[in-house]
DSSP file (Angstrom, degrees, kcal/mol; ACC not computed):
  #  RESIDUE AA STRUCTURE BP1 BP2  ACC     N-H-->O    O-->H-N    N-H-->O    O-->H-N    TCO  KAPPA ALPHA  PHI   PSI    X-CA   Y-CA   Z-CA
    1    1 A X              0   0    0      0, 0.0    19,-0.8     0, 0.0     2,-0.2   0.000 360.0 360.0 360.0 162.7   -3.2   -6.5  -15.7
    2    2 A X        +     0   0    0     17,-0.2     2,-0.5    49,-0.0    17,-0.2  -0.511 360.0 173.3-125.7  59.6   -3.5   -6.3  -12.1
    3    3 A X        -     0   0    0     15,-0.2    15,-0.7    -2,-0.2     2,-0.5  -0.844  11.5-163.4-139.4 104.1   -3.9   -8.7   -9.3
    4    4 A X  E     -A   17   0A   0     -2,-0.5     2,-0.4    13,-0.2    13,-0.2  -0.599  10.6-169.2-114.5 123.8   -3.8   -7.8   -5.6
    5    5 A X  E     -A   16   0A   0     11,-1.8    11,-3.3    -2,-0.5     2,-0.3  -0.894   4.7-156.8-116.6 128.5   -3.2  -10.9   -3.1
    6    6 A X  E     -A   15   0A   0     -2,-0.4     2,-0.4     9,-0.2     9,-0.2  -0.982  10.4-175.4-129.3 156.1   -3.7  -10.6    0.8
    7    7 A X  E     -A   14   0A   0      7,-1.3     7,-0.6    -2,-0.3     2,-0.3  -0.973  27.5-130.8-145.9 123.3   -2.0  -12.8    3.4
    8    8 A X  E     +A   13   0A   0     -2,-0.4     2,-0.3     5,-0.2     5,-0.2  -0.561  33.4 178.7 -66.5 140.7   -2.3  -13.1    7.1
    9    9 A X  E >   -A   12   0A   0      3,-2.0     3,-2.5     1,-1.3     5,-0.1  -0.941  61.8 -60.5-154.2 133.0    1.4  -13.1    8.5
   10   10 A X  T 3  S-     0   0    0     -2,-0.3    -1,-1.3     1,-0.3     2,-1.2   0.117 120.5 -22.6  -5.7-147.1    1.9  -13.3   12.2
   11   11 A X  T 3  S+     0   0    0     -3,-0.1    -1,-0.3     2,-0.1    31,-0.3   0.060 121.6  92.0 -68.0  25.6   -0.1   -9.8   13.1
   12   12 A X  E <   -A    9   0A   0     -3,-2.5    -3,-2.0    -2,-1.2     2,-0.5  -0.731  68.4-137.1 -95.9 153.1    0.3   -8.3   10.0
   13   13 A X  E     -A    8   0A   0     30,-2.3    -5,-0.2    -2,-0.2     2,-0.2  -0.564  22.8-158.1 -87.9  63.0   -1.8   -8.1    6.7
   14   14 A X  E     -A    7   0A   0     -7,-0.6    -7,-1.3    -2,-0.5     2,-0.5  -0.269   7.0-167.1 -75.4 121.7    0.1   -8.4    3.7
   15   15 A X  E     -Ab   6  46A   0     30,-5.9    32,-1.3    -9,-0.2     2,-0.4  -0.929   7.4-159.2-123.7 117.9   -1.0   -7.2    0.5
   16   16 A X  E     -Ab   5  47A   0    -11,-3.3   -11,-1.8    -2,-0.5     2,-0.5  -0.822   7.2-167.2 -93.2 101.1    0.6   -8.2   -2.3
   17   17 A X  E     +A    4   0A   0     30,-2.2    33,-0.8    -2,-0.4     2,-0.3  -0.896  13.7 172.5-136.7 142.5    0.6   -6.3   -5.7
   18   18 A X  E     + b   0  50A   0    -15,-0.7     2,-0.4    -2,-0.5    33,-0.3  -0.923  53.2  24.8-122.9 150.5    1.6   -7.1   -9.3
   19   19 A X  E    S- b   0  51A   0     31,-1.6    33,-2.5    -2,-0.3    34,-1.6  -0.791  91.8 -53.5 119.4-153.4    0.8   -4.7  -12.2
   20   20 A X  E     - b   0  53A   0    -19,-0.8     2,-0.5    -2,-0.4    34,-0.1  -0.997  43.9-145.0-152.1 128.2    0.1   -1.6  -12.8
   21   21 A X        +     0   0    0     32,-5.4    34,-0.2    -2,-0.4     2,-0.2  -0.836  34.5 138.3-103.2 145.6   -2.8    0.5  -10.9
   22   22 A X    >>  -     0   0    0     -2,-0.5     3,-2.2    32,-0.2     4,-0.9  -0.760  64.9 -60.0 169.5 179.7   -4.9    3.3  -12.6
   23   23 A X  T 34 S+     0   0    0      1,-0.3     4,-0.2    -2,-0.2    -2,-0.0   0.266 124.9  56.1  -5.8 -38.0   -7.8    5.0  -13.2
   24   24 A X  T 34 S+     0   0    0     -2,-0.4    -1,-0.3     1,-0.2    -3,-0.0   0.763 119.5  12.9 -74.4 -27.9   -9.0    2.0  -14.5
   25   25 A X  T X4 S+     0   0    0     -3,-2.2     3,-2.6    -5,-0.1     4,-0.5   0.228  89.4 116.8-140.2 -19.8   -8.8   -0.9  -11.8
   26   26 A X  T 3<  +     0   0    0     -4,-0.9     5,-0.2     1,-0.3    -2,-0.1   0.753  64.7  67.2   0.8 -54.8   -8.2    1.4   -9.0
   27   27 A X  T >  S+     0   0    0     -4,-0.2     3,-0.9     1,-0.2     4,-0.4   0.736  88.1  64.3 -41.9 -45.0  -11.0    0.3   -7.7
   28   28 A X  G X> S+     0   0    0     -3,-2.6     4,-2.1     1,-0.4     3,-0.9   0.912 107.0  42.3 -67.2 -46.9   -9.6   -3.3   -7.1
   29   29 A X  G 34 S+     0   0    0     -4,-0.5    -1,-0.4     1,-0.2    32,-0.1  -0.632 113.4  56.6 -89.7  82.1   -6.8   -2.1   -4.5
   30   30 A X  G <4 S+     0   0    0     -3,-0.9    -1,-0.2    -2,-0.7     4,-0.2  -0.371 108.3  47.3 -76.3 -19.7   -9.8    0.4   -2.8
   31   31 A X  T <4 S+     0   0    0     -3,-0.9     4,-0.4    -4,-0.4    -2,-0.2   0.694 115.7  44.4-110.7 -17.4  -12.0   -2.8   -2.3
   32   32 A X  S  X S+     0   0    0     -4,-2.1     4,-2.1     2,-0.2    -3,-0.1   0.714 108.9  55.5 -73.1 -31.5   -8.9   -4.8   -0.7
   33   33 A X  H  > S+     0   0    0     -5,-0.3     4,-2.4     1,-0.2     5,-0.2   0.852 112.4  45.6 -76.9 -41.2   -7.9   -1.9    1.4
   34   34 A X  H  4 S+     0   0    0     -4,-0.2     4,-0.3     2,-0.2    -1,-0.2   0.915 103.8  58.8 -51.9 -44.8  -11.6   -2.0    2.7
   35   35 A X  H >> S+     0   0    0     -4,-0.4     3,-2.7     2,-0.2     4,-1.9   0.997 111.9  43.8 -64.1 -67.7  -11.8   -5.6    3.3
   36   36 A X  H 3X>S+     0   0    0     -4,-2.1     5,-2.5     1,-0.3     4,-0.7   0.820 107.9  51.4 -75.9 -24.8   -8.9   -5.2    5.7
   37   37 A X  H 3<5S+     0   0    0     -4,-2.4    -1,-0.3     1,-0.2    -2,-0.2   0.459 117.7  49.2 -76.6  -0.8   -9.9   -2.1    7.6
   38   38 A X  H <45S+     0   0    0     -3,-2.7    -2,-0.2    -4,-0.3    -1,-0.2   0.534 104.2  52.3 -93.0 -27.0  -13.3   -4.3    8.0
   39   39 A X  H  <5S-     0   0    0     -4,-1.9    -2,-0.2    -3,-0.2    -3,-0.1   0.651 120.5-118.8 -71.9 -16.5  -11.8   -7.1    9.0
   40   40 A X  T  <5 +     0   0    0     -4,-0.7     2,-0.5     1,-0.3    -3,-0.2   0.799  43.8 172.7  53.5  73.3  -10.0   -4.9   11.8
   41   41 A X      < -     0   0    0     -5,-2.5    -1,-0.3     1,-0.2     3,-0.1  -0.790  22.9-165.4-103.3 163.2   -6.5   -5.2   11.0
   42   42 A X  S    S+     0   0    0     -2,-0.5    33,-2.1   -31,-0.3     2,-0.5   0.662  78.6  48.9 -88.8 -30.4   -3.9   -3.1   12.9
   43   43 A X  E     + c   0  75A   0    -32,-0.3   -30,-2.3    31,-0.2     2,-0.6  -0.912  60.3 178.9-123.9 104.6   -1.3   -3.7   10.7
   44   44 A X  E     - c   0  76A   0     31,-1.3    33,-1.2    -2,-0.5     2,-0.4  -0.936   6.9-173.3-122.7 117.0   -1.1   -3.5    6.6
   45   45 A X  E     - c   0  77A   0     -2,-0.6   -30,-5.9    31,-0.2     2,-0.7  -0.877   6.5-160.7 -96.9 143.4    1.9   -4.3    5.0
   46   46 A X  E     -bc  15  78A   0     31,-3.0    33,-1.3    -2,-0.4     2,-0.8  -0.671   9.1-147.1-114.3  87.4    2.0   -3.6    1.2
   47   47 A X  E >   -bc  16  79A   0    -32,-1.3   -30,-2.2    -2,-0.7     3,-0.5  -0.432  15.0-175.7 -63.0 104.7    4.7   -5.4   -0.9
   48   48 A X  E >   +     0   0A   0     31,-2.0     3,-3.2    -2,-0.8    34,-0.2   0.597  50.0 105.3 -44.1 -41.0    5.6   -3.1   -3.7
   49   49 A X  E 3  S+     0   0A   0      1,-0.4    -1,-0.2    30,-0.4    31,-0.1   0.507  87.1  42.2 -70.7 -25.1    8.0   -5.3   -5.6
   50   50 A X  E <  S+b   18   0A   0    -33,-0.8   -31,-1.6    -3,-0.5     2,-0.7  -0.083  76.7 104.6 -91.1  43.2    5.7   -5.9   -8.0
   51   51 A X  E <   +b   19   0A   0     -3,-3.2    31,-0.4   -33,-0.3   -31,-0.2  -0.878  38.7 176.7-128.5 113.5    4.0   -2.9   -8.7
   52   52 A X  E    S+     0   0A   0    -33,-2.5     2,-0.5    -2,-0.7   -32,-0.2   0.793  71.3  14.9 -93.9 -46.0    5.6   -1.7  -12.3
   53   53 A X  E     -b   20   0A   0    -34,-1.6   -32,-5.4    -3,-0.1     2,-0.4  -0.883  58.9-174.0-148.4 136.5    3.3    1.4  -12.6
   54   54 A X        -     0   0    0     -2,-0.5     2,-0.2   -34,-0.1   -32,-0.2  -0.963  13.3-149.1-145.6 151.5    0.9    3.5  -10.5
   55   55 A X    >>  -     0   0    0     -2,-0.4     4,-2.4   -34,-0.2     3,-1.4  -0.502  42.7 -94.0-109.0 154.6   -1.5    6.4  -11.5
   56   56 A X  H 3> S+     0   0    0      1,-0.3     4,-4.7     2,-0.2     5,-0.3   0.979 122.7  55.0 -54.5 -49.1   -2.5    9.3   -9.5
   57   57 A X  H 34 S+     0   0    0      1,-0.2     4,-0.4     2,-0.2    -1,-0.3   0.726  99.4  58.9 -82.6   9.0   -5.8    7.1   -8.4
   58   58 A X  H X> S+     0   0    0     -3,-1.4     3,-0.6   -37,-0.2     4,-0.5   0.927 109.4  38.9 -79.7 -47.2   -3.9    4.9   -7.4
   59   59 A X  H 3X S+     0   0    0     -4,-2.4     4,-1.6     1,-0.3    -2,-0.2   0.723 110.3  61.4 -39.5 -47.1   -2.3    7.5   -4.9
   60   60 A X  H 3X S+     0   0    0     -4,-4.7     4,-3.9    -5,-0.3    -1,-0.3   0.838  98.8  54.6 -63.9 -41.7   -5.3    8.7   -4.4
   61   61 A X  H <4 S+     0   0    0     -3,-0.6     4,-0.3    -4,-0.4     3,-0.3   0.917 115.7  38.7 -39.3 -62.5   -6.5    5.1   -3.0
   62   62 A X  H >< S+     0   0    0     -4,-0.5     3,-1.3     1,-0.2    -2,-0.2   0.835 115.6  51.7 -81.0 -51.7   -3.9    5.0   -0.5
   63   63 A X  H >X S+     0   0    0     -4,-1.6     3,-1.4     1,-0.2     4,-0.8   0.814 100.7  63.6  -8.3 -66.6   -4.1    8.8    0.3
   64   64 A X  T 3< S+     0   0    0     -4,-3.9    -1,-0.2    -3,-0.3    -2,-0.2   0.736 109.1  41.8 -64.5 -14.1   -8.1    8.5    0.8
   65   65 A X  T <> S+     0   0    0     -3,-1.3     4,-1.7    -4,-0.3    -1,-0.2   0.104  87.5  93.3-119.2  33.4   -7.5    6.0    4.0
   66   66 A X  H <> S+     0   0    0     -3,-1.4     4,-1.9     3,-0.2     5,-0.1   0.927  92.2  43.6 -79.3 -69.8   -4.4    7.8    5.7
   67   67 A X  H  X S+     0   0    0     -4,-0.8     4,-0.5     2,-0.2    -1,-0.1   0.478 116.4  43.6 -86.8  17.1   -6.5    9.5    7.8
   68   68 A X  H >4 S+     0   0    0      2,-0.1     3,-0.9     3,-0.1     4,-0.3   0.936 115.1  54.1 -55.7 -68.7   -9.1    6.4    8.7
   69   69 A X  H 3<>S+     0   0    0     -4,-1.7     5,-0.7     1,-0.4     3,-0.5   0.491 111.4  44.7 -95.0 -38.3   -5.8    4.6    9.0
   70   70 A X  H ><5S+     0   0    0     -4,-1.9     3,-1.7     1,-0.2    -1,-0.4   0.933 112.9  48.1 -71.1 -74.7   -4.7    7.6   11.6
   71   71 A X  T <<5S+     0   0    0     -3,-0.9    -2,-0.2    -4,-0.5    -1,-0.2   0.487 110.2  55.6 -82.1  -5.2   -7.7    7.8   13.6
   72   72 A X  T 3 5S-     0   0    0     -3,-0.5    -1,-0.3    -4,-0.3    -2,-0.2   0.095 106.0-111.3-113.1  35.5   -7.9    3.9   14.1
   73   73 A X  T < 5S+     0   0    0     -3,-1.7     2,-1.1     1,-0.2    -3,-0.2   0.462  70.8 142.7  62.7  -8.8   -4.9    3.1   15.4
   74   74 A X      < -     0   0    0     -5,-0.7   -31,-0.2    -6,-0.1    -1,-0.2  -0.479  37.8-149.1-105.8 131.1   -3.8    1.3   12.1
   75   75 A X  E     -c   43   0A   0    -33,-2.1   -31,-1.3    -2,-1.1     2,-0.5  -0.041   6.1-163.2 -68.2 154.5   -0.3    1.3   10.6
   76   76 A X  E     +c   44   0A   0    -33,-0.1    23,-0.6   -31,-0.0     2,-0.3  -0.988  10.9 179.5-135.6 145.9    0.4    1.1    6.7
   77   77 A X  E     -cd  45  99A   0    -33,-1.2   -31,-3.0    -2,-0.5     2,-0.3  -0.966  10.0-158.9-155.0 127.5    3.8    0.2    5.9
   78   78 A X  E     -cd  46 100A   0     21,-1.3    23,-0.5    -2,-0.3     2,-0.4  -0.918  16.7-175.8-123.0 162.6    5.0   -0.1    1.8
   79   79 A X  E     +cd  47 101A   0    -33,-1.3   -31,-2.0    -2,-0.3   -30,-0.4  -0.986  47.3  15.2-155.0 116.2    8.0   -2.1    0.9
   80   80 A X  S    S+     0   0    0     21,-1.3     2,-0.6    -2,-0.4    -1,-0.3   0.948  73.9 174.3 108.9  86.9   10.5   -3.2   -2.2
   81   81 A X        -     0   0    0     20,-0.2    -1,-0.2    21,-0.1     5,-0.1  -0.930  36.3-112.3-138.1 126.7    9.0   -0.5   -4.5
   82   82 A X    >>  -     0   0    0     -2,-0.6     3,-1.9   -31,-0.4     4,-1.5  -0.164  28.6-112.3 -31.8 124.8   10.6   -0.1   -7.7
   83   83 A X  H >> S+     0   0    0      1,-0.4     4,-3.0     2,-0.3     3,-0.7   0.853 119.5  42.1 -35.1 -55.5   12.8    3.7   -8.4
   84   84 A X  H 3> S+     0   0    0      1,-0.3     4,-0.6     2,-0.2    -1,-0.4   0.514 113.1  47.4 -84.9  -7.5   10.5    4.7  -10.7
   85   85 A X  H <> S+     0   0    0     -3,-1.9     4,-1.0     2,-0.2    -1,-0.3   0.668 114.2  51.1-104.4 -45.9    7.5    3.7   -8.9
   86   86 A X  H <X S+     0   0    0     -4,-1.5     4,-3.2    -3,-0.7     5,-0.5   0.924 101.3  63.0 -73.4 -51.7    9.0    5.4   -5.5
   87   87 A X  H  X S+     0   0    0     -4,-3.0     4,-2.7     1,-0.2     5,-0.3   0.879  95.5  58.8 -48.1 -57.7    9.6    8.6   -7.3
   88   88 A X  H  X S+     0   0    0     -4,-0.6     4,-1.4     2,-0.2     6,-0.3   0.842 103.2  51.3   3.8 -72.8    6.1    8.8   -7.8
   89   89 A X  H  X>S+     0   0    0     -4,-1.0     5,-2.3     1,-0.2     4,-1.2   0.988 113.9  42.7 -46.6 -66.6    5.5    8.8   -4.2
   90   90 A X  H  <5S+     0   0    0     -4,-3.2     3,-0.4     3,-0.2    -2,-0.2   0.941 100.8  64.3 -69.7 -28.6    7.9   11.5   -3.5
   91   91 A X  H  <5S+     0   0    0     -4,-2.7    -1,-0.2    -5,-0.5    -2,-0.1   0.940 114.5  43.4 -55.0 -29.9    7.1   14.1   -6.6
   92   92 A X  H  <5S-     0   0    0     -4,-1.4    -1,-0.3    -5,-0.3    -2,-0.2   0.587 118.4-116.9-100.5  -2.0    3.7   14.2   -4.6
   93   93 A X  T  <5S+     0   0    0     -4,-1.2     3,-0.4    -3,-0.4     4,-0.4   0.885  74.3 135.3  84.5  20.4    5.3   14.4   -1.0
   94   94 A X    >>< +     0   0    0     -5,-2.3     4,-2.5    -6,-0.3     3,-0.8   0.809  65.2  62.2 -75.8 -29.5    3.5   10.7   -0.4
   95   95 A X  T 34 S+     0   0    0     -6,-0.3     5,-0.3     1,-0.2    -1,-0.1   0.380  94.5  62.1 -48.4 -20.6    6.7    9.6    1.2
   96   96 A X  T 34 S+     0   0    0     -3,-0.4    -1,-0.2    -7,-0.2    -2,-0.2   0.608 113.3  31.0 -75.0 -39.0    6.1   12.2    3.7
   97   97 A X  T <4 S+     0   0    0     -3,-0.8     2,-0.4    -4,-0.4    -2,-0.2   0.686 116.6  58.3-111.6 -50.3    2.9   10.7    4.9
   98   98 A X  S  < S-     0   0    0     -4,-2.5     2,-0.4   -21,-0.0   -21,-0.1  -0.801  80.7-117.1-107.3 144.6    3.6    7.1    4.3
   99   99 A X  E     -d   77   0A   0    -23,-0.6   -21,-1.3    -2,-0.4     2,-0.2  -0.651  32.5-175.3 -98.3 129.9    6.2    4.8    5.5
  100  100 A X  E     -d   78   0A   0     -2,-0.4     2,-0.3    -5,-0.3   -21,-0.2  -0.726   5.2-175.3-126.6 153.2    8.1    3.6    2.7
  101  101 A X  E     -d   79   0A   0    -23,-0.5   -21,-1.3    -2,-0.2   -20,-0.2  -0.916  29.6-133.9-149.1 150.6   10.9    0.8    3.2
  102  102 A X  S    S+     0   0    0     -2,-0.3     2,-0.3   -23,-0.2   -21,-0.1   0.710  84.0  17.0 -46.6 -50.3   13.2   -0.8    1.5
  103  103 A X  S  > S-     0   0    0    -25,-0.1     4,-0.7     1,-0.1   -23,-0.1  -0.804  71.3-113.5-139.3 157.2   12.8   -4.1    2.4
  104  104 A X  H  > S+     0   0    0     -2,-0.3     4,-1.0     2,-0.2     3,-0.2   0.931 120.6  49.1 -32.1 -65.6   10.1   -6.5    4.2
  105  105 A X  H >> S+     0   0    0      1,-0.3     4,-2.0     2,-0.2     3,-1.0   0.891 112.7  43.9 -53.3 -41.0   12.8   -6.8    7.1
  106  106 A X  H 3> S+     0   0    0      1,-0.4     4,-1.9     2,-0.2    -1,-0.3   0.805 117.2  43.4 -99.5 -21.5   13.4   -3.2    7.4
  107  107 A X  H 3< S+     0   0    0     -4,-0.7    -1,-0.4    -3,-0.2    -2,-0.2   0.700 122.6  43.1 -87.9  -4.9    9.3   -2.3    7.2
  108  108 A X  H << S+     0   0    0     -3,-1.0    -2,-0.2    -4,-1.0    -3,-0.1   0.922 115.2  50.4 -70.5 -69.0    8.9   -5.5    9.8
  109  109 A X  H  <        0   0    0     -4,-2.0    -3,-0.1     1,-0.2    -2,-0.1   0.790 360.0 360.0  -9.5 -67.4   12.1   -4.1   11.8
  110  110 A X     <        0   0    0     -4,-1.9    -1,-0.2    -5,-0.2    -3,-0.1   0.685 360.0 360.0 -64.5 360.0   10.7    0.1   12.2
């Protein structure tokens, strides 16, 4: 199951995710990441820490708005994400592209 939660936090967006994305519900964090790039935020933080499992469309989600995310001035920053969930990121070179943190502080912090 899946459940994606967003919070205003001083000028940030925070998007919250528990679960596991794929193929299936994909869809759900593509229609949150929309909401906020319609709302016009500058700033999306994504808290990881509960994010067990994530599927190539899930990657793909995050992937398809990089270069929105580029050309509008707006940052994406992911945070607390699980080893096995991070590796993921990096087998595909996504780590490369997106700024991945350790921590809240340390993606608040860069």
């Amino acid at each position: 199951m899946l459940t994606i939660e967003t919070h205003k936090e001083d000028n940030h967006d925070l998007l919250v995710i528990q679960g596991e994305i794929d193929a299936s519900n994909s869809v759900i964090l593509d229609q949150k990441m929309q909401e906020l790039t319609e709302s016009g935020s500058k700033s999306i933080l994504v808290d990881g820490s509960g994010l067990e499992y994530i599927s190539s469309a899930g990657l793909g989600v995050f992937m398809s708005y990089l270069e929105d995310f580029q050309e509008e001035g707006i940052t994406l920053k992911i945070f607390a994400l699980s080893p096995r969930v991070f590796e993921v990121f990096k087998i595909l070179g996504l780590d490369q592209l997106i700024d991945i943190y350790e921590s809240k502080e340390a993606a608040l912090e860069a």
